[in-house]
N, C-alpha and C positions, 0 to 999 in steps of 0.2 A: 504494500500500500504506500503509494507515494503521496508524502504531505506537501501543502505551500505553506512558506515561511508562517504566515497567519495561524493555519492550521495547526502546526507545529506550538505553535506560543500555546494554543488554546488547551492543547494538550498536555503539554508540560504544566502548566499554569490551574490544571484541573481543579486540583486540591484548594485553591484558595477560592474559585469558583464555586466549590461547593460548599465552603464556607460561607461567601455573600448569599447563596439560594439558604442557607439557614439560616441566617441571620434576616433577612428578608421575610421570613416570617415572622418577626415580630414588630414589622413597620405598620403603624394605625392605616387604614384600610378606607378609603371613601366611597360606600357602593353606586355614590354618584356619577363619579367617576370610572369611566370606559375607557380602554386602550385596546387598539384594534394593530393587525396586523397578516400578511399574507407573505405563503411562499418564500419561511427565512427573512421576511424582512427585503424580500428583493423586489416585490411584485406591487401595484395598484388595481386586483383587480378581484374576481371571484365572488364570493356571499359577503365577507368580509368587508369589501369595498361599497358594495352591493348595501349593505346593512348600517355600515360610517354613513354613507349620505344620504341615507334614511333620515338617520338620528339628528343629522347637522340640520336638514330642515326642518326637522322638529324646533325652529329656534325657542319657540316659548317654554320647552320643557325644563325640566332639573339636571336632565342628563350633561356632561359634560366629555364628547367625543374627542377622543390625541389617537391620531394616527402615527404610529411606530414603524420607522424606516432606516435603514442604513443604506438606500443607493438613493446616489446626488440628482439622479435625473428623476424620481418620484417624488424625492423632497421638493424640487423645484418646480414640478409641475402642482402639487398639490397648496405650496404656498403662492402660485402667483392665483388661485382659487384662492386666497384668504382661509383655508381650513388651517387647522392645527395639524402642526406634525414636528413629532421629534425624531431626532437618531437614538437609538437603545440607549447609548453609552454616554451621550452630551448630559450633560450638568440635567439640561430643562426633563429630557428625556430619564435620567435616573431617576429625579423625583416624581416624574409622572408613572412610570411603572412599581415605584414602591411603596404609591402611595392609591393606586388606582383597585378600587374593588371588583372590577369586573376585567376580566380578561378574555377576547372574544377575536379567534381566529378561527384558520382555513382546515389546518391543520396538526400542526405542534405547538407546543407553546412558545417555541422557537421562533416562530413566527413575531412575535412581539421581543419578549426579552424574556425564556427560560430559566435564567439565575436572578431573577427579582421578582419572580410569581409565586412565594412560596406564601401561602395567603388570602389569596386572592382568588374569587370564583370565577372556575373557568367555563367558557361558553365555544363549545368545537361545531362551526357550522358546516365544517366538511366540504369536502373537493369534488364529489359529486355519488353520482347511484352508480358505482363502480361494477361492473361482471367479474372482476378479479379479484381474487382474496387479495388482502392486505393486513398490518401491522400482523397482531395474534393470529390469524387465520391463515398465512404463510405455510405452504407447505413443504417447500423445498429445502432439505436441511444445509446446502449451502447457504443459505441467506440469510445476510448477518439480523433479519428480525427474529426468523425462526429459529436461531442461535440463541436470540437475545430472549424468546419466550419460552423456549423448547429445549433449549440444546443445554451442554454438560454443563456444572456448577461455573467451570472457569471460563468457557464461552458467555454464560449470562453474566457473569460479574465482570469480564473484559467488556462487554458493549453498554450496560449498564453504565461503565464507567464511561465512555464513549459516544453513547447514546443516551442519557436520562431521559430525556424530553420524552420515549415514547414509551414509557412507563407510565406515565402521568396518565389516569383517567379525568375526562371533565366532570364535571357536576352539571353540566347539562351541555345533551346534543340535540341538534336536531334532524330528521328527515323527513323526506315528501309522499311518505305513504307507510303501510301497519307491514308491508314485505320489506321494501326500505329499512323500518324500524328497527326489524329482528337480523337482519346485517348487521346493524350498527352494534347490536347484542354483542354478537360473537367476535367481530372486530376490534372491539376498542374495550370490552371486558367492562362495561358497565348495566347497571340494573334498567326495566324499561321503564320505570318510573321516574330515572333521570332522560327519555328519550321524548320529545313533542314532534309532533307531524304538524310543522308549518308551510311548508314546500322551501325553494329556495328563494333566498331575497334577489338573488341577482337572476333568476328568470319572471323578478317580475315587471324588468322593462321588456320582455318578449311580449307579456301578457297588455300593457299597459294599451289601452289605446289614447293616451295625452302625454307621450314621451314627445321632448323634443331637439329628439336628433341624437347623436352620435358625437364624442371627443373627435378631434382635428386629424388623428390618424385615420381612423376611421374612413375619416368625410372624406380621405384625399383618396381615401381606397375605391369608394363607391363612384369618384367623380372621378378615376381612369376606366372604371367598370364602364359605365356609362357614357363613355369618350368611344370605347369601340364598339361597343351596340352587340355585344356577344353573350348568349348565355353562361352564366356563372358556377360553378361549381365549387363548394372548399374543402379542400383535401386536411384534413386533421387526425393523424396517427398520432398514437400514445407514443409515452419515450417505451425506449429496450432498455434492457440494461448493459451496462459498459461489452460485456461480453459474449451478446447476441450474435455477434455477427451478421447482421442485417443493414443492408445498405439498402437505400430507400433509389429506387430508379428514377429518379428528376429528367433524366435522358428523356427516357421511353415515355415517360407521363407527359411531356411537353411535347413529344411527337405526335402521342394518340389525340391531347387534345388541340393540337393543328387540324389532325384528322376531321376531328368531329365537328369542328367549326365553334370549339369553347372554351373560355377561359377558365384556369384553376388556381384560384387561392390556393399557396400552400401555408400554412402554419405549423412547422414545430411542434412537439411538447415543450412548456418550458424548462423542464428538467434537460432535453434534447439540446432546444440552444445554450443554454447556460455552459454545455459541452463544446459548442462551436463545431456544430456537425456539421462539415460541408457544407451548402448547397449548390449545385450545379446545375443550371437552367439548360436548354438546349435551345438551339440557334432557332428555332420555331417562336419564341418568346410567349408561350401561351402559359405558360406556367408564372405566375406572378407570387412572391417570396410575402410574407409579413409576419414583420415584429412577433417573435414566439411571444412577446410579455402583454401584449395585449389582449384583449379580455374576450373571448371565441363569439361568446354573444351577442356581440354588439355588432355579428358580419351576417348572423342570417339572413336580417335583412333585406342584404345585397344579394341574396344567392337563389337558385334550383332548385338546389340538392345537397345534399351531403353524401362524404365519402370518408367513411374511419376505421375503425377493424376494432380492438378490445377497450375502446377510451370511452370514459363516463359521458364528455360531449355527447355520443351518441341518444342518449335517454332526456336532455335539456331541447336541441333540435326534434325531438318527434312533436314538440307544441307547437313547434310551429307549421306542421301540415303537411310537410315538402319530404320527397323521396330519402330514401337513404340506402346508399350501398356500401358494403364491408369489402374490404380491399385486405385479402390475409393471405400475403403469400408465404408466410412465417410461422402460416397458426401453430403445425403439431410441435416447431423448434422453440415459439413462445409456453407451451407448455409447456413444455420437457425441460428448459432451460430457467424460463424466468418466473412464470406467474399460472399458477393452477386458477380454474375458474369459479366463481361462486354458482350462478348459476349455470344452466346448460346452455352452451352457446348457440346452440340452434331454435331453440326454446323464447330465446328473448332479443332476436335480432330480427325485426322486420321489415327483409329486405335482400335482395340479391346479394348472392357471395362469390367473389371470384377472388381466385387461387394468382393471376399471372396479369401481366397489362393489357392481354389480348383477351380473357376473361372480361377483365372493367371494361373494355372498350366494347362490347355486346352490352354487359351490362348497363352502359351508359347509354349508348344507343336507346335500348328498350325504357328508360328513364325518362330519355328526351321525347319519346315519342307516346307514352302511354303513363307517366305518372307515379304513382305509387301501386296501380294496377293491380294485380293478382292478389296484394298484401294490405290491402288494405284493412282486410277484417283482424289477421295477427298483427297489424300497426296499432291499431284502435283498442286491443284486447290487452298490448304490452303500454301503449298510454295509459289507460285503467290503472292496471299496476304499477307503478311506480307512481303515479300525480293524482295525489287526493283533490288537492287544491288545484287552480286553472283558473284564477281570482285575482291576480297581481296584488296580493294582499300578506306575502309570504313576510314579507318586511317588517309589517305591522304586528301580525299575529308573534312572529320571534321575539320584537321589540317588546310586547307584551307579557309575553313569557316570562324574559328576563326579570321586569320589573315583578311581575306580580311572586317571585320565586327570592331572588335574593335583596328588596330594595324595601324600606319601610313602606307601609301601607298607601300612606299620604302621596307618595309619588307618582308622577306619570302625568301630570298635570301638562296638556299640550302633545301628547303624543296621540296619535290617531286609532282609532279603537277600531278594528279592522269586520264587518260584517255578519 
């Protein structure tokens, strides 16, 4: 395992780390006080982002939202919006996470700041309705979580010490429906008592019908879309892990859709770019690259169809009506190597499957020309399941949660009380 200098410090330096997370529990606590965070502190975008600017236009409430950041270019886009945002480790940033009572991310607590949350109620709104086991539910005993949950005394205490953060259960999650729920069971090792079915806050600008409009990346995306007058598609595969072996064909994908007469968004996982995997367009240019760090939902939109293979995006886009095709030319290697599946994959994919580019390139064809087609009745059966809610109201109801679970009675004054 090869560290970066940073890395290195963090490690070495553990011990005293976990000194401030003990000590940190004894810092007075204001449950008014929210600190939000996503994806390590690297990202602006998800439930988390999704739920912050809920709460910021809540101006009249009690709540008082800090978004917790370490990269310069999220800090600088959220303060020229006038929002609050600290770095974890800045003076302002110290005293807001060890002094904040609620702690409300995507994922880990790492997301915010893990060594000063010891304390503080955590609110995990999770990264989506995943097909693939995760955290505890990990089956493959190489993988250092299956290590960390499953594996011999010195494996869980080597990543324990290495990984804390995913130790940590919240004291309240949420998901988007009672199958949802009982994932979240086995995943994350808490009771369903700390589990609420709000759907997601951030599919509720899919649902909204008085959104208006899309951030500047976005807009520049939809205003080349719309420069060539081409059907849209957006291609969003899950990340691999480092030693998948799977190279993603950018060639042959920007051939087919010359072919086809369509443009493809591609987006990354952001775990993927953060890697700086390649990307290599082909001389066709119908393949169009963007930002892994931007926020997947704000492009259906612009789109078709979709096209993804084991990523949770898939089950956010089925709200919004449009085709979807799974693009797996990796499946049995993804199984076998990275990631076992929660459910059956056949069972809960509604929608053509191809194996190769010459596979999606039928499959898109029959997409372009016929819709959601054949699938429409398993498309409508697998929305059922998963999205209780379809109300753009996911925001509201979580926001209410919170309060009515860990915040005096008296509060909530100015938050919107969801139908």
């Amino acid at each position: 395992m090869i560290f970066s200098l940073k890395g290195l410090a963090g490690v070495l330096f553990r011990p005293l780390l976990f000194f401030t997370y003990f000590l940190s529990g004894f810092a007075p606590r204001n449950p008014h006080r929210w600190v939000f965070g996503s994806w390590g502190g690297k990202r602006y975008a998800d439930n988390a982002a999704a739920l912050f600017e809920y709460v910021v236009a809540q101006g009249g409430s009690e709540i008082e939202p800090i978004w917790i950041s370490g990269d310069a270019r999220v800090i600088g886009n959220l303060r020229r919006r006038n929002f609050t945002v600290c770095r974890p480790w800045s003076p302002q940033g110290i005293a807001a996470c060890l002094t904040a009572g609620i702690y409300v991310f995507d994922g880990l607590t790492k997301d915010v700041n893990f060594w000063l949350s010891r304390g503080a109620r955590k609110v995990l709104l999770r990264h989506g309705i995943g097909i693939k086991n995760v955290e505890r539910a990990i089956e493959h005993p190489e993988h250092r979580l299956y290590q960390l949950f499953h594996g011999s005394l010195l494996q869980r205490l080597t990543w324990s010490y290495l990984l804390p953060w995913h130790l940590v259960r919240p004291d309240l999650m949420i998901a988007a429906s009672p199958d949802h729920l009982q994932q979240g069971r086995e995943f994350y090792g808490v009771d369903a008592d700390q589990i609420v079915i709000t759907g997601f806050p951030r599919n509720d600008f899919l649902l909204s019908t008085t959104n208006n409009g899309t951030p500047d990346p976005e807009q520049r995306i939809f205003a080349d879309l719309s420069l060539r007058g081409l059907p849209a598609f957006l291609y969003l595969p899950t990340f691999r892990d480092v030693d998948s072996g799977f190279e993603f064909p950018f060639v042959e994908l920007d051939r087919m859709a010359a072919r086809l007469g369509i443009v493809l968004l591609t987006k990354l996982h952001f775990v993927d770019g953060l890697r700086s995997r390649p990307f290599v367009s082909g001389a066709a240019n119908n393949l169009i690259p963007v930002d892994a760090a931007i926020d997947p939902n704000r492009l259906f939109g612009a789109v078709n169809g979709l096209i993804s293979d084991y990523s949770s995006v898939t089950y956010d886009f089925l709200l919004t009506g449009k085709p979807v095709i799974f693009f797996v030319p990796d499946l049995a290697a993804y199984v076998q190597h990275s990631r076992s599946f929660y459910y059956d994959f056949d069972e809960v994919t509604p929608g053509p499957k191809a194996g190769n580019v010459n596979e999606l390139e039928v499959a898109l064809q029959s997409v372009i020309d016929n819709g959601i087609g054949e699938w429409q009745e398993k498309y409508l059966a697998v929305l059922d399941r998963f999205h209780t809610f379809r109300d753009a109201q996911a925001s509201a109801r979580t926001c209410r949660e919170i309060i009515a679970r860990f915040l005096p009675p008296a509060t909530g004054v100015g938050i919107e009380k969801p139908p």
